[in-house]
PDB file of the backbone (N, CA, C, O) and the ligand in Angstrom, with CONECT records:
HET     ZN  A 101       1
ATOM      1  N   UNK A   1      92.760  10.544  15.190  1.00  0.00           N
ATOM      2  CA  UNK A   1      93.077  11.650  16.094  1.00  0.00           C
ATOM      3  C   UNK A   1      94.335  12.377  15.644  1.00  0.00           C
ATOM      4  O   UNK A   1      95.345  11.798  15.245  1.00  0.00           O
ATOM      5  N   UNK A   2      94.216  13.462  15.724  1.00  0.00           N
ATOM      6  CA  UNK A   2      95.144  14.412  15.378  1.00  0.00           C
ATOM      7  C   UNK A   2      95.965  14.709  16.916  1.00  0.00           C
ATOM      8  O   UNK A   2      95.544  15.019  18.031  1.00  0.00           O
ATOM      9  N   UNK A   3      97.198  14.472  16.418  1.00  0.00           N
ATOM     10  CA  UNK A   3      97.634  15.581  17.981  1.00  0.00           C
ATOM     11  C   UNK A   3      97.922  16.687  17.752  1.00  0.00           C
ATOM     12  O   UNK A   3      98.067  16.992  16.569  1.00  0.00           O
ATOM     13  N   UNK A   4      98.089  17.578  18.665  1.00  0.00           N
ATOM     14  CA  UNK A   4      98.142  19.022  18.329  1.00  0.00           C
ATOM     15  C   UNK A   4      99.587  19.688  19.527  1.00  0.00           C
ATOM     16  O   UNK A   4      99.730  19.733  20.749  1.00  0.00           O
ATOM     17  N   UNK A   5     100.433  20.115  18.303  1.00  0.00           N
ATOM     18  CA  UNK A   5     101.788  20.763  19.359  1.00  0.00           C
ATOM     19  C   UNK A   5     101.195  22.106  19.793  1.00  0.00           C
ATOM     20  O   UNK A   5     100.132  22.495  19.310  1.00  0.00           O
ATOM     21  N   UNK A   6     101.706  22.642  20.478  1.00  0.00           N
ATOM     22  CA  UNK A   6     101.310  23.836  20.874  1.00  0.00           C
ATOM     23  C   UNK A   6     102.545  25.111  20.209  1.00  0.00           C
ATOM     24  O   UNK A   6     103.377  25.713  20.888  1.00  0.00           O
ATOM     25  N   UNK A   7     102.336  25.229  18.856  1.00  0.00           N
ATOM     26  CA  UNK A   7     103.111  25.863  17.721  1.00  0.00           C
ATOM     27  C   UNK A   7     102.322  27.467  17.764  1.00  0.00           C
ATOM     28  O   UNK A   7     101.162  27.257  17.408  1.00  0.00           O
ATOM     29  N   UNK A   8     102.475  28.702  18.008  1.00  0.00           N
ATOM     30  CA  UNK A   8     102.041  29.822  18.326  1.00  0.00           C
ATOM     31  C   UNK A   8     101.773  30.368  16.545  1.00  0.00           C
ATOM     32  O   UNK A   8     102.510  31.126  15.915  1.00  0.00           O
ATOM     33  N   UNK A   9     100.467  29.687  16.040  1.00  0.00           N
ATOM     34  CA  UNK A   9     100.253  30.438  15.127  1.00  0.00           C
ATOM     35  C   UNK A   9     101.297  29.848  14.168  1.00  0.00           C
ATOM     36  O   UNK A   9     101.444  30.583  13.191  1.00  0.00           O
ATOM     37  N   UNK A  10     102.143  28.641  14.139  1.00  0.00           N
ATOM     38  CA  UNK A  10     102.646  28.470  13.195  1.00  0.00           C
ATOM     39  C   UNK A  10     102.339  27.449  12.086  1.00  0.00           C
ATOM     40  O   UNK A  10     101.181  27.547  11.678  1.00  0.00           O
ATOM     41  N   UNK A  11     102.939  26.670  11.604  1.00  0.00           N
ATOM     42  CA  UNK A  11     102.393  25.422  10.578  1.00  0.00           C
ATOM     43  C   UNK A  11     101.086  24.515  10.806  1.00  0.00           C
ATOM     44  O   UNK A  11     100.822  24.058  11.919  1.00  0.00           O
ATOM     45  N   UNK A  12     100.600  24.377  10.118  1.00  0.00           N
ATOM     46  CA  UNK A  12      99.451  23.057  10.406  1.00  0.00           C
ATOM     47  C   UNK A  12      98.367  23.670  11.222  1.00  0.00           C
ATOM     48  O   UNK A  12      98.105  24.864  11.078  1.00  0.00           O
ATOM     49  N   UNK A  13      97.670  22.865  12.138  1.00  0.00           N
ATOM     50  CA  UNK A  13      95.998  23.193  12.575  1.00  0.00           C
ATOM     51  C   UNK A  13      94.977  23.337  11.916  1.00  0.00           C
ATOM     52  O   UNK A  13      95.189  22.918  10.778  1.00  0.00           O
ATOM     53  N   UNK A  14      93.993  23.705  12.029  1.00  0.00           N
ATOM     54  CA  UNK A  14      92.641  24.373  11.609  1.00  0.00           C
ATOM     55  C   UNK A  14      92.203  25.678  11.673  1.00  0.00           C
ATOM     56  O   UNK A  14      92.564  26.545  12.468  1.00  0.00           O
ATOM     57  N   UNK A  15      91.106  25.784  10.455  1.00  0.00           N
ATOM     58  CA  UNK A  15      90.585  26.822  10.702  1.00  0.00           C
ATOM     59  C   UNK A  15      88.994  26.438  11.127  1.00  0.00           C
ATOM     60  O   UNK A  15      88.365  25.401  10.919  1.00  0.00           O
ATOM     61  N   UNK A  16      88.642  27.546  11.727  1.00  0.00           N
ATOM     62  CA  UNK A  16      87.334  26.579  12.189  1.00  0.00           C
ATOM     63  C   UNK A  16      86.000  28.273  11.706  1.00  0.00           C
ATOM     64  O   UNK A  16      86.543  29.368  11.556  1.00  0.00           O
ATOM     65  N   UNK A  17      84.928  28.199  11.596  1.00  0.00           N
ATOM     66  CA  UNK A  17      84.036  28.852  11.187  1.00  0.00           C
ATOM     67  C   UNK A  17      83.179  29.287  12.581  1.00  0.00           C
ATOM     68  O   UNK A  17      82.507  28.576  13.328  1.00  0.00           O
ATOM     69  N   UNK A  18      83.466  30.726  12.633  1.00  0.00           N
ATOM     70  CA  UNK A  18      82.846  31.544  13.895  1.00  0.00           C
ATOM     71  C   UNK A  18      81.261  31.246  14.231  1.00  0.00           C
ATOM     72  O   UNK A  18      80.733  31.498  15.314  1.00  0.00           O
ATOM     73  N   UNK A  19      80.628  30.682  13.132  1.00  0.00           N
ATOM     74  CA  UNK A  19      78.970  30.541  12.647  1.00  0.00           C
ATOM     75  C   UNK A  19      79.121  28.795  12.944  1.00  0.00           C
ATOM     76  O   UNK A  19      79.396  28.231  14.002  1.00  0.00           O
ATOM     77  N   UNK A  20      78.928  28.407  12.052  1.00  0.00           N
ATOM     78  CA  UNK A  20      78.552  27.248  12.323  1.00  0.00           C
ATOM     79  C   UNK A  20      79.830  25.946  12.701  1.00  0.00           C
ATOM     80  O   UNK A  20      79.648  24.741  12.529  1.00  0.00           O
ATOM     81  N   UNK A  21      80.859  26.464  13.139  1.00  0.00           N
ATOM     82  CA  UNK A  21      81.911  25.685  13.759  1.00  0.00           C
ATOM     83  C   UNK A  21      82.341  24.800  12.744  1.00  0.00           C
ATOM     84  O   UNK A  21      82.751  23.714  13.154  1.00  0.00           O
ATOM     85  N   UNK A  22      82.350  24.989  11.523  1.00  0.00           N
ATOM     86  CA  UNK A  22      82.627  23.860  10.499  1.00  0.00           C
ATOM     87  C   UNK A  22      84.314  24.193  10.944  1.00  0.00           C
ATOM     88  O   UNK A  22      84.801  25.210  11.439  1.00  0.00           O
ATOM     89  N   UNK A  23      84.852  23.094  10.605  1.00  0.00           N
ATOM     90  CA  UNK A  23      86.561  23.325  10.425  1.00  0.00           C
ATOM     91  C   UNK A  23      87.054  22.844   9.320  1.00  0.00           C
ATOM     92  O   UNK A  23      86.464  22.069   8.567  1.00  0.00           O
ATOM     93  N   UNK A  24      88.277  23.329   9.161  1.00  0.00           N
ATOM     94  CA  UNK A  24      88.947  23.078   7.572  1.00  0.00           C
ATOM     95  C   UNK A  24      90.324  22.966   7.813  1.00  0.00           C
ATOM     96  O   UNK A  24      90.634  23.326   8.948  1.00  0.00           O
ATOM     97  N   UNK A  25      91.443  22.502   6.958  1.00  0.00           N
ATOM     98  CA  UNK A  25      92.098  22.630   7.402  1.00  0.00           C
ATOM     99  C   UNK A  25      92.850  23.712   6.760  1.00  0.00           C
ATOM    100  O   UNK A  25      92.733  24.022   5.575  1.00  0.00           O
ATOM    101  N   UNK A  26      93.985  24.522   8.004  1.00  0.00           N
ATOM    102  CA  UNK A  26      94.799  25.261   7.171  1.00  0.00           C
ATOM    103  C   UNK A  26      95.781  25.146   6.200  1.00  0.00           C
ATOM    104  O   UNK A  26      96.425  24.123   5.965  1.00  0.00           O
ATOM    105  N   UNK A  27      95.906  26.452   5.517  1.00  0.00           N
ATOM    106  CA  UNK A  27      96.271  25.961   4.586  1.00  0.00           C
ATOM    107  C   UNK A  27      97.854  26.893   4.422  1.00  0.00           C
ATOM    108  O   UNK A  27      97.918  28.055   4.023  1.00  0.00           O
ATOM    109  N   UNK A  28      98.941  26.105   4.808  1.00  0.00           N
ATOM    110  CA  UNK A  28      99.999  26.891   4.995  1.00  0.00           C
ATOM    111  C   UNK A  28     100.252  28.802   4.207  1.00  0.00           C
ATOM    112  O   UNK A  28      99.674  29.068   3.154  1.00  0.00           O
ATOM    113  N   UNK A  29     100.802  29.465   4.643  1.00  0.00           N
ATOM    114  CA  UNK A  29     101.018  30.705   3.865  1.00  0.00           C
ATOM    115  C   UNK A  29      99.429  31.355   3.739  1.00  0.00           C
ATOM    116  O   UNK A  29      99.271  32.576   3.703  1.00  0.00           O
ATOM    117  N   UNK A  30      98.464  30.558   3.686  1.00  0.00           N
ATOM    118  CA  UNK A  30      97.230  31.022   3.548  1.00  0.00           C
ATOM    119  C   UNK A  30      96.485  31.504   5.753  1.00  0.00           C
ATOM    120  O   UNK A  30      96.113  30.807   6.698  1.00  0.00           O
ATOM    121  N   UNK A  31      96.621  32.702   5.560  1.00  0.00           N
ATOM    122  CA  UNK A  31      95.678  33.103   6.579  1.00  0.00           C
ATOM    123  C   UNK A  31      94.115  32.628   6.831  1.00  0.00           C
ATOM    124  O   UNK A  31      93.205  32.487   6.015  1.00  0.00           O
ATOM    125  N   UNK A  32      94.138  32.450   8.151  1.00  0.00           N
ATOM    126  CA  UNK A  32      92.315  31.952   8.093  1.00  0.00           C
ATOM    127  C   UNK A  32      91.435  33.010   7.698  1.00  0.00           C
ATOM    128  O   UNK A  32      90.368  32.966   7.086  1.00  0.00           O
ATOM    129  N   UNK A  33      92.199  34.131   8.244  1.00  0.00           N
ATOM    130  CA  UNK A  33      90.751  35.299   8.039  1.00  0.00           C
ATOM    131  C   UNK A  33      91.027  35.307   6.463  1.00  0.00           C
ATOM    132  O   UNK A  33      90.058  35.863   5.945  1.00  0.00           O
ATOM    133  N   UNK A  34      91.613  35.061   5.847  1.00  0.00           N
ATOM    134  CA  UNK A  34      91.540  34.882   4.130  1.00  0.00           C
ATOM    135  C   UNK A  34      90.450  33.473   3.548  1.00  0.00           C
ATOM    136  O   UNK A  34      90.123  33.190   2.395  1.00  0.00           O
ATOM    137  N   UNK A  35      90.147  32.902   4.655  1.00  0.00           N
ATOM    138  CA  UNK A  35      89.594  31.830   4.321  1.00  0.00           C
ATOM    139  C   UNK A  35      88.323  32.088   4.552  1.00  0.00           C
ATOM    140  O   UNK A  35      88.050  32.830   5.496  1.00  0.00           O
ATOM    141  N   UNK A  36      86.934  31.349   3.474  1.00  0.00           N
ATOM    142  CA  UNK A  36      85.515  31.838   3.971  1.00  0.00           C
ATOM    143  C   UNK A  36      84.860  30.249   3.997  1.00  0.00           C
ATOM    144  O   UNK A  36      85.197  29.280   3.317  1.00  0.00           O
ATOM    145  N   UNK A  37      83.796  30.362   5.046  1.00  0.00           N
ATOM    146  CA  UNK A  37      83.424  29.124   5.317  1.00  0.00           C
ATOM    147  C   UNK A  37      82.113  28.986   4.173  1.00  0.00           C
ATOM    148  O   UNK A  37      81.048  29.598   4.095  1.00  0.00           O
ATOM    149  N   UNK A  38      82.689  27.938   3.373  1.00  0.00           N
ATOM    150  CA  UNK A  38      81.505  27.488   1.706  1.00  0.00           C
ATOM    151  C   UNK A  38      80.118  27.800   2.382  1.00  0.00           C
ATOM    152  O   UNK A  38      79.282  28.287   1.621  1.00  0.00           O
ATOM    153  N   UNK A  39      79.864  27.664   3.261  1.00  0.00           N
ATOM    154  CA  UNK A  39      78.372  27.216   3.718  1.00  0.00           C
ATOM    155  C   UNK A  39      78.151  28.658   4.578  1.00  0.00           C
ATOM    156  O   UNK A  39      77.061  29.151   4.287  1.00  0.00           O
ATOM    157  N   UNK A  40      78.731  29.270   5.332  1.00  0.00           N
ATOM    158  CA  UNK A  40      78.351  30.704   5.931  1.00  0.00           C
ATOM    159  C   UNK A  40      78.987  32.213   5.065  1.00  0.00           C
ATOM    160  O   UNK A  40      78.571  33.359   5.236  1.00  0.00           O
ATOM    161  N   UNK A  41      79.796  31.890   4.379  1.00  0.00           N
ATOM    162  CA  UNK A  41      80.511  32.845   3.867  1.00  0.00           C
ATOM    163  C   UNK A  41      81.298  34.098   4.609  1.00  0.00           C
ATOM    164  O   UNK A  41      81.632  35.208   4.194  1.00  0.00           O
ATOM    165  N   UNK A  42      81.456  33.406   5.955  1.00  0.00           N
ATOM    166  CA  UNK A  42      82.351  34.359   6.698  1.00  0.00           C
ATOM    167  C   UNK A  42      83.657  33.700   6.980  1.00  0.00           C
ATOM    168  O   UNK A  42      83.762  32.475   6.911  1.00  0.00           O
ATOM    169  N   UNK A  43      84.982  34.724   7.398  1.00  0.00           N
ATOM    170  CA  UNK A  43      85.932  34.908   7.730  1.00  0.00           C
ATOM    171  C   UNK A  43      85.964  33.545   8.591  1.00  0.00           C
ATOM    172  O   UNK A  43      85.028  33.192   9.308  1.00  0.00           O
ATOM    173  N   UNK A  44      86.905  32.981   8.461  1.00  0.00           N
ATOM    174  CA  UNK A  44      87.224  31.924   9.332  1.00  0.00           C
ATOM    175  C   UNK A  44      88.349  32.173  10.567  1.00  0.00           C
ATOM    176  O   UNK A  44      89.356  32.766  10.180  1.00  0.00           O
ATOM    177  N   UNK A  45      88.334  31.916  11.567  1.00  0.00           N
ATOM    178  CA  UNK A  45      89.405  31.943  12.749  1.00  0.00           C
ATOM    179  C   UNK A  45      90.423  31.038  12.671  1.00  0.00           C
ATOM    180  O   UNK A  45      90.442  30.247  11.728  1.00  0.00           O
ATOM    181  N   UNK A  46      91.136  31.025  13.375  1.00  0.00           N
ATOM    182  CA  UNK A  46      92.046  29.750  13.523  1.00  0.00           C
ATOM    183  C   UNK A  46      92.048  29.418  14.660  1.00  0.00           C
ATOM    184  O   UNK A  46      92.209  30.138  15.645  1.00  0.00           O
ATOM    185  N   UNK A  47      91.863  28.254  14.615  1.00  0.00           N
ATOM    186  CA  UNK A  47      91.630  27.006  15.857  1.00  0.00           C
ATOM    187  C   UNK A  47      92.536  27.926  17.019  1.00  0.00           C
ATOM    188  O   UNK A  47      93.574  28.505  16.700  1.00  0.00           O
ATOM    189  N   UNK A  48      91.985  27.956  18.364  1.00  0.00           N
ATOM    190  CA  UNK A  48      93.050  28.077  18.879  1.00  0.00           C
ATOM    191  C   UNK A  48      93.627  29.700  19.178  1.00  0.00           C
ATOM    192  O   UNK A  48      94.185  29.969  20.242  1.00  0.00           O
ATOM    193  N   UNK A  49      93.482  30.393  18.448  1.00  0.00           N
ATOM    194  CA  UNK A  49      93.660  31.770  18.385  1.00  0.00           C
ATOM    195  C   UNK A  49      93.271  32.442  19.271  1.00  0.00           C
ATOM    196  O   UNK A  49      92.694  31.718  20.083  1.00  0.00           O
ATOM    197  N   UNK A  50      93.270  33.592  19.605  1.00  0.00           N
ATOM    198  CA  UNK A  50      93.295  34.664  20.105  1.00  0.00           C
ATOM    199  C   UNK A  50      91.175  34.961  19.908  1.00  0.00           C
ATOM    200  O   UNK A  50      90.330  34.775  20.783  1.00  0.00           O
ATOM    201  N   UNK A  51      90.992  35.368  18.697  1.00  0.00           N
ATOM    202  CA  UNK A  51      89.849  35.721  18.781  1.00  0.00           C
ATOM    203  C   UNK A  51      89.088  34.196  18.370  1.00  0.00           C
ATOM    204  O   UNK A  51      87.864  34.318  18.312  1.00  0.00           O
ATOM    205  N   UNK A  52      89.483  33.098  18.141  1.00  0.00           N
ATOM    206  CA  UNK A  52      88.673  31.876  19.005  1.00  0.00           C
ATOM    207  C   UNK A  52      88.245  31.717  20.181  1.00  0.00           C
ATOM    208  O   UNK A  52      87.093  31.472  20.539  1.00  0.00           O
ATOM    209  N   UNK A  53      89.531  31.909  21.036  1.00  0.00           N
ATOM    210  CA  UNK A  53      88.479  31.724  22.159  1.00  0.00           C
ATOM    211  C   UNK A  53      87.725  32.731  23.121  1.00  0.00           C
ATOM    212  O   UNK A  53      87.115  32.492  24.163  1.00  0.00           O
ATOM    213  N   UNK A  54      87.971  34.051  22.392  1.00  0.00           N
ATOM    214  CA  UNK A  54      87.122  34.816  22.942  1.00  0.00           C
ATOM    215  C   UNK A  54      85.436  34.378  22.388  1.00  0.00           C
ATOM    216  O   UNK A  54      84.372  34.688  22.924  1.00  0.00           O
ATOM    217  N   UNK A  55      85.635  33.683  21.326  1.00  0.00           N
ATOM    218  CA  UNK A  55      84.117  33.724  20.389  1.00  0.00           C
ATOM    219  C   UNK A  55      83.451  32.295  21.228  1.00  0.00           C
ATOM    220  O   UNK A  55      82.269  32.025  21.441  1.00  0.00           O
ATOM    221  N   UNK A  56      84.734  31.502  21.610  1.00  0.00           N
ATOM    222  CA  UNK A  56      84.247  30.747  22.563  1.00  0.00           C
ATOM    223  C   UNK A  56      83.514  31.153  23.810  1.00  0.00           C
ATOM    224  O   UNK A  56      82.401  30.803  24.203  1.00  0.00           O
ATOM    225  N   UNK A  57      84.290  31.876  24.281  1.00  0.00           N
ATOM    226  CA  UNK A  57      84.102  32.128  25.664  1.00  0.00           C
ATOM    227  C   UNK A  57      82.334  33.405  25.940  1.00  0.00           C
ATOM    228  O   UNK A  57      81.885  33.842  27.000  1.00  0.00           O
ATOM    229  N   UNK A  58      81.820  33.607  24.526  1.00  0.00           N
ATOM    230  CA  UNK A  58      81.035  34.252  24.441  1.00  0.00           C
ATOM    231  C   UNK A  58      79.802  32.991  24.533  1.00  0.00           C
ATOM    232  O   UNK A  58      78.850  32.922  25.310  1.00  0.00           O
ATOM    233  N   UNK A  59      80.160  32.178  23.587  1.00  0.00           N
ATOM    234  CA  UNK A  59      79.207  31.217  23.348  1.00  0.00           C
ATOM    235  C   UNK A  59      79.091  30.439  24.838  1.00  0.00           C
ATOM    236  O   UNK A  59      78.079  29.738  24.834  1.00  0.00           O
ATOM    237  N   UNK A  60      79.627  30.377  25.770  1.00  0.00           N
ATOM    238  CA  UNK A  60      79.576  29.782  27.334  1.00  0.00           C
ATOM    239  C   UNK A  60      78.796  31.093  27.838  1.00  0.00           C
ATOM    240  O   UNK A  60      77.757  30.860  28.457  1.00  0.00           O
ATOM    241  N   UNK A  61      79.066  32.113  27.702  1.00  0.00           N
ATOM    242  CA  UNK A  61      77.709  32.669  28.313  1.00  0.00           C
ATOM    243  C   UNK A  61      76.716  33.199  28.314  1.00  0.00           C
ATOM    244  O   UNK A  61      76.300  33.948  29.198  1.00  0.00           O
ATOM    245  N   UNK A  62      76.153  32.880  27.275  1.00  0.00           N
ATOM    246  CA  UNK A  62      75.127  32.813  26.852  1.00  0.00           C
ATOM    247  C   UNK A  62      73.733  32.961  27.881  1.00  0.00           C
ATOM    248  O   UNK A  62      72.601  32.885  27.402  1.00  0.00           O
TER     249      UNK A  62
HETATM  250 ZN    ZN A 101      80.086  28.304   8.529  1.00  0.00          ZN2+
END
């Protein structure tokens, strides 16, 4: 288990894949939306973010 501080966008966390939820981890200095998920080839979010949990909050209502 990982714990997780509540750091605003700063060091450490994940990036996680808008498509198939794969996660990765971040990679300091490296932006997620710079990051592409091997297996979907899209833009990755960061855990936690701003437009995470809107992509969440889409997938609940479905
Ligand atoms: Zn993916």
């Amino acid at each position: 288990m990982v714990v997780k501080r509540r750091h605003e966008m700063g060091a450490g966390g994940q990036c996680i894949c808008p498509k198939c939820s794969k996660k990765s981890i971040h990679h300091d200095g490296i932006p997620c939306q710079d990051e592409r998920c091997p297996d979907c080839g899209v833009k990755l979010f960061r855990e936690g973010s701003y437009h995470h949990k809107l992509l969440l909050k889409k997938q609940q209502e479905k």
